[in-house]
N, C-alpha and C positions, 0 to 999 in steps of 0.2 A: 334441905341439905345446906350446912353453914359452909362453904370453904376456908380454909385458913390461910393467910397470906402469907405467914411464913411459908407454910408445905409447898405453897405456890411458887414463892424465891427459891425453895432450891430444887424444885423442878424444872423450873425454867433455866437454871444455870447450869444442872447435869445437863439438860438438851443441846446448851449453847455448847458446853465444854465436852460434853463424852464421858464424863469422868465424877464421878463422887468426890473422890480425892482433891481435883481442882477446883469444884464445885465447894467444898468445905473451907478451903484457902480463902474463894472470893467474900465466903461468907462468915470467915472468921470463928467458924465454929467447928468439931471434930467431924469423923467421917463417920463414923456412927451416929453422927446428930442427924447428918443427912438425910444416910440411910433412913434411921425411924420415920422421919419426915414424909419421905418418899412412900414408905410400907404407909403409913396412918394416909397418905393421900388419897392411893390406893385402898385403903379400907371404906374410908367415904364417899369412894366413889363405884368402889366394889367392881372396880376395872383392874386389869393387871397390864401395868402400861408399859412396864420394860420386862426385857428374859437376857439373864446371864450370857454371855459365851467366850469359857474363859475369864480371862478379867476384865473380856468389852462390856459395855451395857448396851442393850442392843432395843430400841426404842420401837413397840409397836405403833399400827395405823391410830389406834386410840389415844396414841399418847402425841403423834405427828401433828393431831385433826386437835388435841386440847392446846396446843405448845402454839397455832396458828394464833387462837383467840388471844392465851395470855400473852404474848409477846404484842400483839396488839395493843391489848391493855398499859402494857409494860411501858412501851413507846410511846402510847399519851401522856401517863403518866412523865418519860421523862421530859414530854415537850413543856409541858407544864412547869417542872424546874428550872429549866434553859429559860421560861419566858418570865418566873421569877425571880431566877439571878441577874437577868439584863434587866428588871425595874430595879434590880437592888442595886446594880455596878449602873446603872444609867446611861447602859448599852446605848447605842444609835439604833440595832434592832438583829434581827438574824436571818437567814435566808436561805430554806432547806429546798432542794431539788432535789429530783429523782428520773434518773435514766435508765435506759437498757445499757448494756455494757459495750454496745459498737460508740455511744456518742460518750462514755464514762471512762473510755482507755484513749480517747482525741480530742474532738472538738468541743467540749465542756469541759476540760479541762485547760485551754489556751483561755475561754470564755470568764471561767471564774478568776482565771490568773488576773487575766484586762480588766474584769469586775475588780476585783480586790485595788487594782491601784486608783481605780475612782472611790473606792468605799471602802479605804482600809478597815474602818472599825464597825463594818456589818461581818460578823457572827458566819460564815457560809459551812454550810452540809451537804456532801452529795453521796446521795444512797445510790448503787447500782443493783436494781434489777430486772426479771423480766415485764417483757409490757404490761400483762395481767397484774401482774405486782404492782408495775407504779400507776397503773390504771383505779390499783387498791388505794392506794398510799392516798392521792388527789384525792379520790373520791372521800375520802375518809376527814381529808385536810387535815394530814399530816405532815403535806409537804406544802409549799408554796406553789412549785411548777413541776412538771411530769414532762421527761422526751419520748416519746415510743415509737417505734414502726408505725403507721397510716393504717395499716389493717385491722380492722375491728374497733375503731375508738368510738365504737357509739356506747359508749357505758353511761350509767346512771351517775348523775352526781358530782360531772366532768366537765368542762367544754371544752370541746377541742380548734384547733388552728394549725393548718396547714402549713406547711416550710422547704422550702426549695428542698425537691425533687434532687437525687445524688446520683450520677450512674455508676453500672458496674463495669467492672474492666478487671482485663486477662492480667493474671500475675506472674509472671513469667522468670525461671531462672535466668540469669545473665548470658551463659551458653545456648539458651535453647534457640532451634532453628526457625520458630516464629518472631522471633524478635526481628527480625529481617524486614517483619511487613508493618505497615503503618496499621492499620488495625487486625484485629483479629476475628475469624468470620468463624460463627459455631461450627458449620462445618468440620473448621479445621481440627479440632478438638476431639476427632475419632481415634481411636485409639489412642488417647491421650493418659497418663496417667493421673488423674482427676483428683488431688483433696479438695475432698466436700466437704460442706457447713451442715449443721444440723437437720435433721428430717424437716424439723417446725420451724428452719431458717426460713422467712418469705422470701430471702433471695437465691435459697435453695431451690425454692419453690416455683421460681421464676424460671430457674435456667434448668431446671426437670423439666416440666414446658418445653421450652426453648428448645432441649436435647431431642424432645420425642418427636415433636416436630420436625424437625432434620434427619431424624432416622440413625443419629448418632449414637456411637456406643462409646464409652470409655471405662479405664480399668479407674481403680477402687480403693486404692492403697490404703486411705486413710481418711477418716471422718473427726471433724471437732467443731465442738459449738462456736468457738471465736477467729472469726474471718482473720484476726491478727496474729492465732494462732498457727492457721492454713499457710499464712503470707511468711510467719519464720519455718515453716515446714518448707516452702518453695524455695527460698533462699539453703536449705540446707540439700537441694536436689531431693527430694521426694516427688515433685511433681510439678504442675499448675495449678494456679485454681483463678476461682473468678467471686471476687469480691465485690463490694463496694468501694468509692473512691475516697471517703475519709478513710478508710481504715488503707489502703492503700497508701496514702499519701504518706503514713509513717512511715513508709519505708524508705522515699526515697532518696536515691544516693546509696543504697544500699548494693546488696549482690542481686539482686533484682530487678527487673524490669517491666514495665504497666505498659496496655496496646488497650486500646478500644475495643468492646465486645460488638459485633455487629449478628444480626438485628439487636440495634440498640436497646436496652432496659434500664426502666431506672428504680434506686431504691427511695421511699417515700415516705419521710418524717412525719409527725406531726408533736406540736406543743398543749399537752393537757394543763387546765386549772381548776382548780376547786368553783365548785358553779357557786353562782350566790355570795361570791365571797369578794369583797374590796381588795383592787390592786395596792400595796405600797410602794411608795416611790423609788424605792431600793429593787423591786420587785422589776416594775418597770424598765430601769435602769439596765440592769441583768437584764430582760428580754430583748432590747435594746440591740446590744452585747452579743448577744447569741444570732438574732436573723444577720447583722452585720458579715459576724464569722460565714453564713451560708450566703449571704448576696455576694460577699467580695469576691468569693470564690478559694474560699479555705479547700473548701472540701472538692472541687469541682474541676474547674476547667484544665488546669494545668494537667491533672492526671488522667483526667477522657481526653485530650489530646493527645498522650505517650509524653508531655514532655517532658515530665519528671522522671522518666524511665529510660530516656533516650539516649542514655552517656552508652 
């Protein structure tokens, strides 16, 4: 079976976009070019990778599981460009990381800000996504460095390094009647009305524990994958919830207010690398950069104390 790389570019660009139509734009060619494309890909593979609905294109499991591989491809390939357009402009060099998205909406973003004015002219990249993902990315060296959750990072291909430990802490409307206390005790949190973090949040996962153990019950109002999202939901009177302390820490000053969770928990980073692979000095420099942000206590002390919360 030959594949053809065209059929390939505008499969992978309907997947990205949704659309044939915009899919033909990026690729400068009609929308029945597409089309045929797609149909002849399908014929050589003698899969049928998408079904109509309406004028969505609605992408089977076979085309989800092909679209993984070539965007893969896809992505070497463009690394491959980037590192011959920086031999051709005689770059100083580039420097791709990849996060989960609690340290990709805070603390890697102050991190590459402070990188960038030691190394105006290094090239930086930050992909956000989940751990598995950037556990991929490393292992693949596609990226330079990986942030993830601590849970599971024994993956093939990787090395991992530990980094200051984050706690979590109560998030609290500005009204609410716990704010009164210096920390907050899970107990307290019966009959609370509770936004939670995702099923596969480990810090969901943590204070599920936590909850069962105290024999607590809370209501339910609302579920979302991102702790910063939970934190503008509290702020808008939906409820409490209980995050981590970087993600916390954006808010403060806000309509909000942070208490120490008791029994204390904490959330537990770690920094992946490509195994086998030579650090560069750029590289270094950035990691540097990043423990700094977690030793001084970016993420940490001010807000598992309340004091950012305390106005």
């Amino acid at each position: 079976m030959q594949l053809n790389p065209r059929q390939l570019d505008a499969f992978r660009n309907v997947m990205v976009t949704g659309s044939m139509t915009i899919a033909a734009e990026l690729l400068k060619i009609s929308q029945p070019a597409v089309s045929r494309l797609i149909k002849d890909l399908e014929k050589t593979l003698s899969i049928r990778l998408f079904r109509r609905e309406g004028n969505r294109l609605i992408p089977g499991a076979e085309a989800q599981r092909l679209f993984r591989e070539v965007d893969r491809f896809y992505l070497g390939m463009e690394q491959v460009e980037r590192v011959a357009q920086d031999l051709k402009s005689v770059r100083v060099g580039t420097l791709r990381i990849a996060c989960i998205n609690l340290l990709g909406l805070s603390l890697l973003c102050e991190g590459i800000r402070q990188f960038s004015l030691i190394r105006p002219n290094v090239v930086t990249s930050l992909d956000v996504r989940n751990s598995i993902a950037v556990l991929e990315l490393t292992a693949a060296n596609q990226v330079d460095v990986g942030f993830v959750n601590s849970m599971g990072t024994e993956y093939p291909g990787v090395n991992a390094f530990p980094l200051r430990s984050v706690p979590a802490v109560c998030v609290l409307p500005r009204g609410h009647a716990l704010k009164r206390k210096k920390a907050v005790q899970i107990t307290d949190l019966q009959d609370e009305s509770l936004i939670s973090l995702g099923p596969n949040n480990p810090m969901r996962m943590r204070l599920e524990m936590a909850l069962a153990a105290a024999n607590v019950t809370c209501r339910r109002p609302v579920e979302t994958t991102l702790a910063y999202s939970a934190c503008t939901m509290v702020a808008g009177g939906l409820g409490v919830a209980v995050v981590d302390a970087i993600s916390a820490s954006q808010f403060a000053n806000s309509s909000v207010v942070f208490r120490p969770l008791l029994p204390a928990f904490q959330f537990e980073f770690a920094m992946v690398l490509p195994a086998h692979q030579p650090r560069s000095k750029a590289l270094n420099e950035f990691i540097d950069v990043v423990k700094e942000l977690f030793d001084a206590g970016f993420a940490s002390e001010g807000v598992a104390a309340g004091r950012l919360g305390a106005q």
